[in-house]
N, C-alpha and C positions, 0 to 999 in steps of 0.2 A: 675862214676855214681853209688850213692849207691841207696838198695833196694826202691822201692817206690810200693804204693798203686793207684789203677787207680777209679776216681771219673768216674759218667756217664755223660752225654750230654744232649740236649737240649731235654725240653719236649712243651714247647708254639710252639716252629717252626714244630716238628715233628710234631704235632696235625694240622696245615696250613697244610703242605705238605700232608698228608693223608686224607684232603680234608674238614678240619672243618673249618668254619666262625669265629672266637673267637669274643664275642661280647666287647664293649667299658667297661672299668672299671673294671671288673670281670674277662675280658681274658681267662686264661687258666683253672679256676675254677669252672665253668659251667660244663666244662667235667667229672670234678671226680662225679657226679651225673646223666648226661644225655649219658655220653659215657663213662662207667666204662670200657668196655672191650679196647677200646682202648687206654685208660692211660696204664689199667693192660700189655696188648701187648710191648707198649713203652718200659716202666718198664724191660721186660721179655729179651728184644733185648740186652739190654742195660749191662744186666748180662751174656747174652749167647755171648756176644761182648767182656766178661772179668771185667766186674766192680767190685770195690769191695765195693761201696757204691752206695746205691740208695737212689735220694733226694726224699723228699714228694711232690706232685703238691700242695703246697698251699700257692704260691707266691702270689696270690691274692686270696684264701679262705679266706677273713674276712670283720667284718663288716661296717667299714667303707668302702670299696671295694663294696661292697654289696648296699647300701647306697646310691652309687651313680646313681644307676637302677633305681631309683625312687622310692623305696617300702621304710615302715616308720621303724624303729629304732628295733622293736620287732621282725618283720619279716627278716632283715637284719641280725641282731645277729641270727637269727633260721635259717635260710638257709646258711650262713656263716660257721656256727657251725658244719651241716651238710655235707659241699662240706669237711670242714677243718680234719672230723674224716674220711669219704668215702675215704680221697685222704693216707691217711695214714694207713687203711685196705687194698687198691688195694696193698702201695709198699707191705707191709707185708705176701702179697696172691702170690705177687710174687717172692717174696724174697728166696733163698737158704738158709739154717741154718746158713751158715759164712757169710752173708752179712749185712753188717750194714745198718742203717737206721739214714739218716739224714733231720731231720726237719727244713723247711726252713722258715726264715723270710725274706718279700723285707718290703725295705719301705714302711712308711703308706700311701705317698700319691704314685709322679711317680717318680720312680727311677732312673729316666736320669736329673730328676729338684729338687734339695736340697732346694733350694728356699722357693716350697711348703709346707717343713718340717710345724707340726701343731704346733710345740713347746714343750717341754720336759716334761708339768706334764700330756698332752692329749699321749704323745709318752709312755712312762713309763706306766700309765694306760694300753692302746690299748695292748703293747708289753707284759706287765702281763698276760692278758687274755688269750693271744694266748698262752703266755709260759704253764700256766694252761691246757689250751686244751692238749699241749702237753704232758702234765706230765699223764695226766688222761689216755691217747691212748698208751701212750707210747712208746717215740722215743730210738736210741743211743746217737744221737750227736743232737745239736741246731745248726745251723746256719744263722746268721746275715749275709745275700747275697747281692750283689750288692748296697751296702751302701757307697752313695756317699759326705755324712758330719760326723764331727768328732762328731756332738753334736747330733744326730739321732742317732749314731752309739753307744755313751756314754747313752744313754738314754733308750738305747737295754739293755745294759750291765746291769746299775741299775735295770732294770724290771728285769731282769734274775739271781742277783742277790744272791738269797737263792737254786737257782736249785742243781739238785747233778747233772746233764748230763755234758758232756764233751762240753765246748762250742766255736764255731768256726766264724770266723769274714771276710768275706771279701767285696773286696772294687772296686769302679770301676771309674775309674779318667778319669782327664781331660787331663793330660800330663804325663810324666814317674815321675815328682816329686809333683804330686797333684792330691787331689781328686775333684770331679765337684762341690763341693762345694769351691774351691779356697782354701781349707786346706791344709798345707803341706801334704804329706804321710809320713815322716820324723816322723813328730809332730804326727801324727794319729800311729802311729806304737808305739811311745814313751807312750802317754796316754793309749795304750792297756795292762802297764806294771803295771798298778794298778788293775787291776783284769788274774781271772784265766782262760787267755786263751791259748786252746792246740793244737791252728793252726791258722793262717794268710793265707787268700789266694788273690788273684787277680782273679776279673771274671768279663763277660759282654765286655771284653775291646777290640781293635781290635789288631790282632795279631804285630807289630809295635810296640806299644804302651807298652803292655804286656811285647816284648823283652826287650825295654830298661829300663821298670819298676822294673824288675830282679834285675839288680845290687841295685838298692835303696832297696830292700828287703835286697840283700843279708848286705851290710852296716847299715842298719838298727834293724836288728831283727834277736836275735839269737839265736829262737827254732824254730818249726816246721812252714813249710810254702808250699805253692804250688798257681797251678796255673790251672783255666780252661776260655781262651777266646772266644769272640766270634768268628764266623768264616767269617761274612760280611765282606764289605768292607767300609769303611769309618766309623762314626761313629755309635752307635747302633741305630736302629730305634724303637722310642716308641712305636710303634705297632706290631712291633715282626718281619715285612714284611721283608724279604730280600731278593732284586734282583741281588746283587752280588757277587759271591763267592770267598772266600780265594782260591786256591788251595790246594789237601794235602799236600804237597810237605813243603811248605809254615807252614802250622801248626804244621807239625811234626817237622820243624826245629826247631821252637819258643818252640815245649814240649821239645825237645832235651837241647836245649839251658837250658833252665830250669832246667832239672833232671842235667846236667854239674856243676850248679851252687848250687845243693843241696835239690832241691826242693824233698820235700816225698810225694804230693800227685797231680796228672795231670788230667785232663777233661776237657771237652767241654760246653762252654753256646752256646746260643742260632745261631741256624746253622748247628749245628750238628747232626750227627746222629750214630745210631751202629756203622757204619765204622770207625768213627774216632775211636772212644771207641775201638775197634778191631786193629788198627794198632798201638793203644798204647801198646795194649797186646804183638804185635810181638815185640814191643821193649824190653819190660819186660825178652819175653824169652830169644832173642836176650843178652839180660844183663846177665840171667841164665846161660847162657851157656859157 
């Protein structure tokens, strides 16, 4: 098992669990504005659990996300705008000096339906803007999250293009050799060899799935890689809900499994919470020692 770096965990489910209604379309994005203190809490667990990255809530801060609430175009980009810098002041407010900051992109439309994708010169566009936002507030890392087509995921890439940030890519499939767009992962690993990417991860995926996804990475792709799945059971649910749980036991095998195979960076999507993020830590020392 060599060294590795521990990613955080779920921030839409911990906001359900602590008793918030996330509303349709906007989900998790509402909070960084109506419930700062508790993003910043999240956030704070998350590092006191041992993280060494903390993502931005602004999987859905944007404005087509926005858009969808009914409100018209100007006001959507101004409130967007506003959830998208609030959510990336909170990590920053709660961040330790050695803790990175990573800026998330999902999909423009819903990230479990590739489908939806709006098509590459509206993707490229959309995923410009946001990269801007970022550039302005100032992240470490970009990360292209839970991206489930190669042509979304390619379209990220060209918007992001000119950036100087380190940028990182993952992916959330349909089977251990495909993503829910019906792409290889093979082929989506291979196309990610034309631009400078300085991490491949897996996430969103249920812990199964994730395991035997491994070796396809590991045969695949041969720099930095890692893994954070979800912790449901069955498939992810679009609404963030989950009524059934992984075991730890069960997760920790599938991070095990992983760090075995090489992986340098491990955490938790949606399910999770400090704890897992903290029993990753015991493994870390566990490995120190």
């Amino acid at each position: 098992m060599a060294p590795f770096k521990i990613l955080d965990g779920a921030m839409g489910s911990e906001l359900i669990k602590r008793g918030l209604i996330l509303p349709d379309h906007i989900w998790s994005a509402g909070a960084n504005i109506n419930h700062p203190k508790l993003v910043k809490q999240i956030h704070r667990q998350y590092i006191d659990a041992g993280a060494d990255y903390i993502t931005t809530n602004t999987f859905r801060a944007t404005p087509r996300a926005y858009l969808k609430t009914g409100i018209n175009n100007e006001k959507a980009s101004q409130i967007a705008k506003k959830s998208f810098v609030r959510a990336i002041e909170h990590a920053k407010i709660s961040c330790d000096p050695d803790t990175k900051i990573i800026g998330s992109f999902a999909p423009l439309e819903d990230c479990y339906s590739p489908k939806l994708f709006p098509g590459s010169d509206a993707a490229v566009s959309e995923f410009a803007q946001l990269g801007n936002w970022f550039a302005e507030a100032g992240v470490d890392i970009l990360l292209l999250e839970t991206m489930g087509s190669m042509t979304e995921t390619e379209a990220g890439l060209r918007a992001l293009n000119e950036t100087d940030s380190p940028i990182w890519v993952s992916f959330v499939l349909k089977n251990e050799t495909h993503l829910l767009s019906g792409d290889r992962l093979a082929d989506a690993l291979s196309m990610l060899n034309n631009y400078q990417i300085e991490m491949v991860l897996l996430n969103c995926n249920p812990l199964g799935r994730t395991k035997r996804a491994v070796d396809n990475i590991v045969d695949n792709w041969s720099d930095s890689w890692g893994i954070y799945p979800n912790l449901g059971r069955g498939d992810p649910s679009p609404d963030g809900w989950i009524t059934e749980y992984e075991p730890l036991e069960k997760y920790l095998s599938v991070i095990e499994h992983a760090l075995n195979g090489g992986a340098s960076v491990v955490g938790a999507c949606c399910g999770s919470s400090p704890k897992h993020i903290a029993e990753i830590k015991k493994l870390k020392y566990n490995f120190a020692e």
